[in-house]
Every structure is written in structure tokens, then in C-alpha cells.
Backbone as a printed PyTorch tensor [residue, N CA C, xyz], in Angstrom:
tensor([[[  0.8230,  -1.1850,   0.0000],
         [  0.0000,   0.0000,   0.0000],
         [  0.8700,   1.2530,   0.0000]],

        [[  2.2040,   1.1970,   0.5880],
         [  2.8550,   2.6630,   0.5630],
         [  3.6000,   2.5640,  -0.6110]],

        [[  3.9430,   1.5600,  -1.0230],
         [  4.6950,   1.6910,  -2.7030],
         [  3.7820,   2.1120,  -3.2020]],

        [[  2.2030,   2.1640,  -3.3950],
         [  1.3300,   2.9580,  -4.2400],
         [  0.9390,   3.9180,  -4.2570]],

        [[  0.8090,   4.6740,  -2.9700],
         [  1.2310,   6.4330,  -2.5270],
         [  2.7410,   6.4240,  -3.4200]],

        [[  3.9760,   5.7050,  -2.9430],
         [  4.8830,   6.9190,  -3.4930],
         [  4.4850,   6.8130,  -4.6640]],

        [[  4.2960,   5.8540,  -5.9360],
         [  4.0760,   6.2410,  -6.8390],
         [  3.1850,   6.5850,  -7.5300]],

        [[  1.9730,   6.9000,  -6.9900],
         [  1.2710,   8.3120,  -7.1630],
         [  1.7430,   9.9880,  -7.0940]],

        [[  2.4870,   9.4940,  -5.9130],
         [  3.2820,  10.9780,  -5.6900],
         [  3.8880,  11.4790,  -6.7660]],

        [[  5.0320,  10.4420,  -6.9990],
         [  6.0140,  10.3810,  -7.8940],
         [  5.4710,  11.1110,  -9.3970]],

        [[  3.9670,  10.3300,  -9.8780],
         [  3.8880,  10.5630, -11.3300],
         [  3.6370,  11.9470, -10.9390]],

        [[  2.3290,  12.7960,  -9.7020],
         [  2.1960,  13.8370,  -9.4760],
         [  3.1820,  14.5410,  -9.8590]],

        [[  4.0740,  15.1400,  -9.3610],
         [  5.2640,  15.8090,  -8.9460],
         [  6.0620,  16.0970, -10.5170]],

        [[  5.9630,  14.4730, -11.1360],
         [  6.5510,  14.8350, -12.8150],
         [  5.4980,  15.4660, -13.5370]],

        [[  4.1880,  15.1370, -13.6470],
         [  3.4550,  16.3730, -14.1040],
         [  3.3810,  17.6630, -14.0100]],

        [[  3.5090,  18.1750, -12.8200],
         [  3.4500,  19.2510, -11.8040],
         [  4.6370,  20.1020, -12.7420]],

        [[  5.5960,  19.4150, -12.5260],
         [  7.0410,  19.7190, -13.4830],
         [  7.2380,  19.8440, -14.7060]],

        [[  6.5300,  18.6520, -15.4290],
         [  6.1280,  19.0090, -17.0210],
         [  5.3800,  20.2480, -16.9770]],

        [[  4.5680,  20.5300, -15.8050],
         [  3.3260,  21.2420, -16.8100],
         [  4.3640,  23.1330, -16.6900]],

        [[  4.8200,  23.0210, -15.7640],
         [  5.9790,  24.2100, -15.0810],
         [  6.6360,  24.6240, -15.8250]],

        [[  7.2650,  23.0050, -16.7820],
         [  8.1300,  23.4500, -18.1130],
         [  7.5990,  23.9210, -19.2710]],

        [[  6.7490,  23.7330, -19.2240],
         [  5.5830,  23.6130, -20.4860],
         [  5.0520,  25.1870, -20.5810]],

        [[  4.6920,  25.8270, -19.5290],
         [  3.9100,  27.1470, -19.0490],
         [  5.2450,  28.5230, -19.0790]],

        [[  6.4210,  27.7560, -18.8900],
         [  7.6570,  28.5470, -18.7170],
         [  7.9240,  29.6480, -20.0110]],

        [[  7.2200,  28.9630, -21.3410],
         [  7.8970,  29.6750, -22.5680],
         [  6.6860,  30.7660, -22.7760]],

        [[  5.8210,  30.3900, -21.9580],
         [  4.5780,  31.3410, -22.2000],
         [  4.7880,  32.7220, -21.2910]],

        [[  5.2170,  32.6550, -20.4130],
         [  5.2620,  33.7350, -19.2710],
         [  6.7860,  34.5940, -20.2130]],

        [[  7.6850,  33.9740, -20.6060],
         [  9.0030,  34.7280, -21.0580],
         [  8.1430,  35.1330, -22.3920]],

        [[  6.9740,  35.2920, -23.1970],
         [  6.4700,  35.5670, -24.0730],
         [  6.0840,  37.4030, -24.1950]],

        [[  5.7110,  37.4240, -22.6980],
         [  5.0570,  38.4000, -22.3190],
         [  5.9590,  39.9350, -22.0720]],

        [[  5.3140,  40.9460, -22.9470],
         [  6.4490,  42.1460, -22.8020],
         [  6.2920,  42.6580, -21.4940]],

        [[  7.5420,  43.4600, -21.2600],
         [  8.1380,  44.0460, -19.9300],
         [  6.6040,  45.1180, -19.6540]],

        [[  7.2590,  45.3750, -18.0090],
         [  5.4680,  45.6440, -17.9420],
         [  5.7070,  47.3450, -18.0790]],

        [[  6.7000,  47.4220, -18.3270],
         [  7.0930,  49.3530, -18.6420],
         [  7.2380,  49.5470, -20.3330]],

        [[  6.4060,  48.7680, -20.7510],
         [  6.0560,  48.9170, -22.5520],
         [  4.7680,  49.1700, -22.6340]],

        [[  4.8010,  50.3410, -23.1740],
         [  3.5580,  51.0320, -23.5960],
         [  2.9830,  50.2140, -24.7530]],

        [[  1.2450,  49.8480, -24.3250],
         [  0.4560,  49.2930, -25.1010],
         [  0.5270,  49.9870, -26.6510]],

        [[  0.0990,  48.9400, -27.3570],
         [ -0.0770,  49.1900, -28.8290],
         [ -1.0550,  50.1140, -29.1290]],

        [[ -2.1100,  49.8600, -28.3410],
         [ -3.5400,  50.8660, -28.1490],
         [ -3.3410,  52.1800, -28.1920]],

        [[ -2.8470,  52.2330, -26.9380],
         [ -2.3780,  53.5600, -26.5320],
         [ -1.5630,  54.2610, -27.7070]],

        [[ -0.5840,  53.4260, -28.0760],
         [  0.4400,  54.2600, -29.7230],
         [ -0.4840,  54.5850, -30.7730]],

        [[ -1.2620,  53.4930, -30.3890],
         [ -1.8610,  53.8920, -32.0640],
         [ -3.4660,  55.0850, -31.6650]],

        [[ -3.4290,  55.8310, -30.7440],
         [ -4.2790,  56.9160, -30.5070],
         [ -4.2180,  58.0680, -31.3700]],

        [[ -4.7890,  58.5880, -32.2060],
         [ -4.3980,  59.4350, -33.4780],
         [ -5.8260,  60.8460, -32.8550]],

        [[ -5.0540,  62.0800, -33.2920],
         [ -6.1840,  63.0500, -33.3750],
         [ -7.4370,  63.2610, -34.5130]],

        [[ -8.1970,  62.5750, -34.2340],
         [ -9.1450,  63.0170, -35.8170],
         [ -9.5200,  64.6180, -36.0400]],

        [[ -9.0380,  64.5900, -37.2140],
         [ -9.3430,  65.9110, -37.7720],
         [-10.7830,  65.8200, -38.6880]],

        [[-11.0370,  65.0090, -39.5530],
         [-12.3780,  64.7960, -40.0350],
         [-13.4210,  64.2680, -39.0380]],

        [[-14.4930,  64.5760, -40.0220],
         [-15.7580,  62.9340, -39.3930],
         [-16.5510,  63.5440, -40.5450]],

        [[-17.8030,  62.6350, -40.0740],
         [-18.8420,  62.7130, -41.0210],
         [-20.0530,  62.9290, -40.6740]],

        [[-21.0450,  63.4330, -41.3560],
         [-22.3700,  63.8390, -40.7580],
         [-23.1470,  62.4270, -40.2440]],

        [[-23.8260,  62.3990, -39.3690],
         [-24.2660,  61.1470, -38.9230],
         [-25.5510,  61.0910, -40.1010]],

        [[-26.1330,  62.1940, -40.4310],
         [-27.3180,  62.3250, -40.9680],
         [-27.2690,  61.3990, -42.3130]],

        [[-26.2570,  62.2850, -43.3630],
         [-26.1680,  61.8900, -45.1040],
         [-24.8730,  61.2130, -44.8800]],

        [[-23.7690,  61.3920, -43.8920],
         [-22.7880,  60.1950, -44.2220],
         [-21.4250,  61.5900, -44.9480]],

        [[-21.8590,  62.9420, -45.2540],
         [-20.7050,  63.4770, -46.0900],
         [-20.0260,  63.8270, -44.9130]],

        [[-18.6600,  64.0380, -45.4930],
         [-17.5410,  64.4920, -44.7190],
         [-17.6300,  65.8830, -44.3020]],

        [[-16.8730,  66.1950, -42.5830],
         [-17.7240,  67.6160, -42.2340],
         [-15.9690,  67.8030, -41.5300]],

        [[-15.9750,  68.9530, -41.5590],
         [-14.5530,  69.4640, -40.6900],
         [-15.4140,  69.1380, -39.5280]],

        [[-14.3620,  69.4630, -38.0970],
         [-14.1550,  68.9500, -36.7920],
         [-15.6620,  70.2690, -36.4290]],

        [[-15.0170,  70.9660, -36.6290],
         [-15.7950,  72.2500, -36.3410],
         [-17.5310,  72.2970, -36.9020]],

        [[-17.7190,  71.6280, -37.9570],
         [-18.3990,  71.3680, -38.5710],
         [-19.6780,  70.2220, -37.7640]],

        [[-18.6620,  69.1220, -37.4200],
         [-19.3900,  68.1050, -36.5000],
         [-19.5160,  68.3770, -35.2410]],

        [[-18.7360,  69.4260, -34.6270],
         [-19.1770,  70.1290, -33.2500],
         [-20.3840,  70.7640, -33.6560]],

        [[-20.5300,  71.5740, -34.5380],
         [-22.1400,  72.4810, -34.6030],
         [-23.3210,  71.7150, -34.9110]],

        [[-23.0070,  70.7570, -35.3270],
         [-23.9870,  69.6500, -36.1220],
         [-24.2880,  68.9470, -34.9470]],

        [[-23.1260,  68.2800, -33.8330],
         [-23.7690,  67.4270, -32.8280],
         [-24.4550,  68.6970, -31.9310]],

        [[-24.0230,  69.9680, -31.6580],
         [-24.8350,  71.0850, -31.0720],
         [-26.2500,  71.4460, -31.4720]],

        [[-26.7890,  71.3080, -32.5740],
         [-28.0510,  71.2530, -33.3210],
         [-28.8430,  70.3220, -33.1190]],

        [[-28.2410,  68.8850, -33.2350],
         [-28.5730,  67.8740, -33.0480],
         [-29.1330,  67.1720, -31.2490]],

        [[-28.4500,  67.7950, -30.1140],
         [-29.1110,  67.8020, -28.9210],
         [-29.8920,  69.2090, -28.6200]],

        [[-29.9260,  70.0230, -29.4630],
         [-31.1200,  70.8940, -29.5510],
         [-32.3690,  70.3160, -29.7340]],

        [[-32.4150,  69.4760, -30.5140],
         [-33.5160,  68.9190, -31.0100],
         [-34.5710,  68.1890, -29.8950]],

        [[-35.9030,  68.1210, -29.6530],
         [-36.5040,  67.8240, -28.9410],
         [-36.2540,  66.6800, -29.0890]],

        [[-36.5150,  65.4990, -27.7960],
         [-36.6890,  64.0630, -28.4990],
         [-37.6000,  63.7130, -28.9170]],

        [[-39.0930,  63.8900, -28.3580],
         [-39.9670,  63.3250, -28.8630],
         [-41.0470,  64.3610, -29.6620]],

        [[-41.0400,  64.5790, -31.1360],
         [-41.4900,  65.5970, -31.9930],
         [-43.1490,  65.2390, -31.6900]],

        [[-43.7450,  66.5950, -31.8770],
         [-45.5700,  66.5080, -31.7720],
         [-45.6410,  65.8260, -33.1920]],

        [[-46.5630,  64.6860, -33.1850],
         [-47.0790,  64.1040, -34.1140],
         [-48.5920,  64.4150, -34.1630]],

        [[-49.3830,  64.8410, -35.2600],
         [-50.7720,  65.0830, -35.4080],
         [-51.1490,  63.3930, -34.4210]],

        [[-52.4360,  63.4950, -34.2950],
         [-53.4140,  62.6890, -33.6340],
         [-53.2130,  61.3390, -34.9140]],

        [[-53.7300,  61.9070, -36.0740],
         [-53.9860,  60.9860, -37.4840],
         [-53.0110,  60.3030, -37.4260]],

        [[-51.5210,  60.9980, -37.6580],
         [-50.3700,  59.9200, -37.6530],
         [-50.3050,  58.8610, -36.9050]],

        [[-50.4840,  59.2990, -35.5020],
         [-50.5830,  58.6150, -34.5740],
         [-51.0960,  57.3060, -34.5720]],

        [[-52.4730,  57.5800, -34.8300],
         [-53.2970,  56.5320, -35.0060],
         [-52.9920,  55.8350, -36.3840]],

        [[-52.5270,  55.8830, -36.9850],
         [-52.3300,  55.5140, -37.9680],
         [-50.7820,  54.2180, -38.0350]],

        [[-50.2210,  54.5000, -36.9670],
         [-48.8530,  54.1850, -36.9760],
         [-49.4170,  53.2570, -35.8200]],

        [[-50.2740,  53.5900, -35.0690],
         [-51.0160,  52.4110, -33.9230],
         [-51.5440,  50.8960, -34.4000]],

        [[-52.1310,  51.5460, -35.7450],
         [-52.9670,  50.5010, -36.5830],
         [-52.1090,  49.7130, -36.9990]],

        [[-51.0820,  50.1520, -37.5280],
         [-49.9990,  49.5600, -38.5400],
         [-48.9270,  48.7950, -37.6690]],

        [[-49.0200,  49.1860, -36.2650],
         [-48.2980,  48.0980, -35.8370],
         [-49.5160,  46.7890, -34.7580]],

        [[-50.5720,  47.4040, -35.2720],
         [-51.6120,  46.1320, -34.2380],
         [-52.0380,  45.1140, -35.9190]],

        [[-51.4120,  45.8290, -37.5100],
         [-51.9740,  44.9380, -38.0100],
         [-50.8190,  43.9030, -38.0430]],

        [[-49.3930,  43.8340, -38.0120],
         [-48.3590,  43.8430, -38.3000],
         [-48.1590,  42.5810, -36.8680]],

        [[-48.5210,  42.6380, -35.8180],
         [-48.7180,  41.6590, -34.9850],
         [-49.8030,  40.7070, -35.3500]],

        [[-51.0230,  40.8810, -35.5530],
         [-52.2760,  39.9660, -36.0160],
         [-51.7430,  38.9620, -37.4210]],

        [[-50.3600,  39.6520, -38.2400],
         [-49.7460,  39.2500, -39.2750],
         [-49.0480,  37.7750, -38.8140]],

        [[-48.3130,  38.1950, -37.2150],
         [-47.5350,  37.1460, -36.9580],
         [-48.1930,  35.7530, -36.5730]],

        [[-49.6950,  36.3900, -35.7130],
         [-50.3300,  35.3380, -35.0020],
         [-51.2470,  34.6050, -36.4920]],

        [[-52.0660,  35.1400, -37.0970],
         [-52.6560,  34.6030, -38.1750],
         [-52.3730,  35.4660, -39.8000]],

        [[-51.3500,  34.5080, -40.0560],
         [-50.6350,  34.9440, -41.0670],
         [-51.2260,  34.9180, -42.4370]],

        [[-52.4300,  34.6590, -42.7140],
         [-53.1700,  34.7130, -43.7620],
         [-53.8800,  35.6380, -44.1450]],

        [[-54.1340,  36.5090, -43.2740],
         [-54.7620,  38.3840, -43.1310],
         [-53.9910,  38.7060, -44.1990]],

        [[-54.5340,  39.4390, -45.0230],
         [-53.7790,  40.2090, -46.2110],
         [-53.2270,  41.6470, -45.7330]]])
């Protein structure tokens, strides 16, 4: 019975060791910890952008006044009553579509 502990131990201990050797080339992989990320280098100033609206290209200054206009804007615009109801219908027919799909 104790020859079968040690060599349990035994194989333990060489695994333990393989796996030590094995994990060793991975840790020397890793850059020094006073190296500035790649992320960080590659941080650039944008001088363009683009209108979110049509997609064209706007100077910096351009997309500052545009996003300034743009939280001007109310969020939720007065819609007539008609629309309303109308956009109510169109999504209660649009469900009745899913449940009985033969409604034209």
C-alpha cells in the first residue's frame, strides 16, 4: 500500500514539473510591464468625421455644430393625432400578421 502512494506521488510531482516546463515559454512571451500598449500608440487626433445624418464628410468644427443642433432637437417631436393613429394601426396589423398569417 505505501509503494502505491509513493508512486502516485512520484507521477504527481513529474506532471506538476512538465506542466511548469511547459507554461515557462509562455510567461518569457510576455512584454516588460514598462512597454507602452499598442492601443495607446496607435491613438491618433481626428481631424475629419462625417455627418451622422447623409454620411458626407464635415470638418471637426463642422461636426461640433452639427452634434450642437442635433441635442437641440426635442426628443420626442408633436405628431398630429392621425399619424398617430395611424402608426397604432400599422403596428396592431403587423402583430395579427404574426399570429394569423393569412390576413392580407
Amino acid at each position: 500500500m505505501a509503494l502505491k502512494h509513493w508512486i502516485g506521488y512520484g507521477i504527481g510531482c513529474s506532471l506538476s514539473a512538465a506542466s511548469l516546463w511547459l507554461l515557462t515559454p509562455l510567461a518569457q512571451a510576455l512584454p516588460p510591464a514598462d512597454d507602452v500598449p499598442e492601443e495607446v500608440m496607435r491613438n491618433e487626433i481626428i481631424l475629419e468625421a462625417r455627418s451622422p445624418i447623409d454620411g458626407k464628410p464635415l470638418t471637426l468644427a463642422e461636426y461640433a455644430e452639427l452634434q450642437a443642433e442635433l441635442a437641440a432637437l426635442p426628443e420626442n417631436p408633436l405628431i398630429s393625432s392621425e399619424i398617430r393613429q395611424n402608426i397604432f394601426l400599422l403596428r396592431v396589423r403587423r402583430a395579427a400578421r404574426r399570429i394569423l398569417p393569412f390576413i392580407p
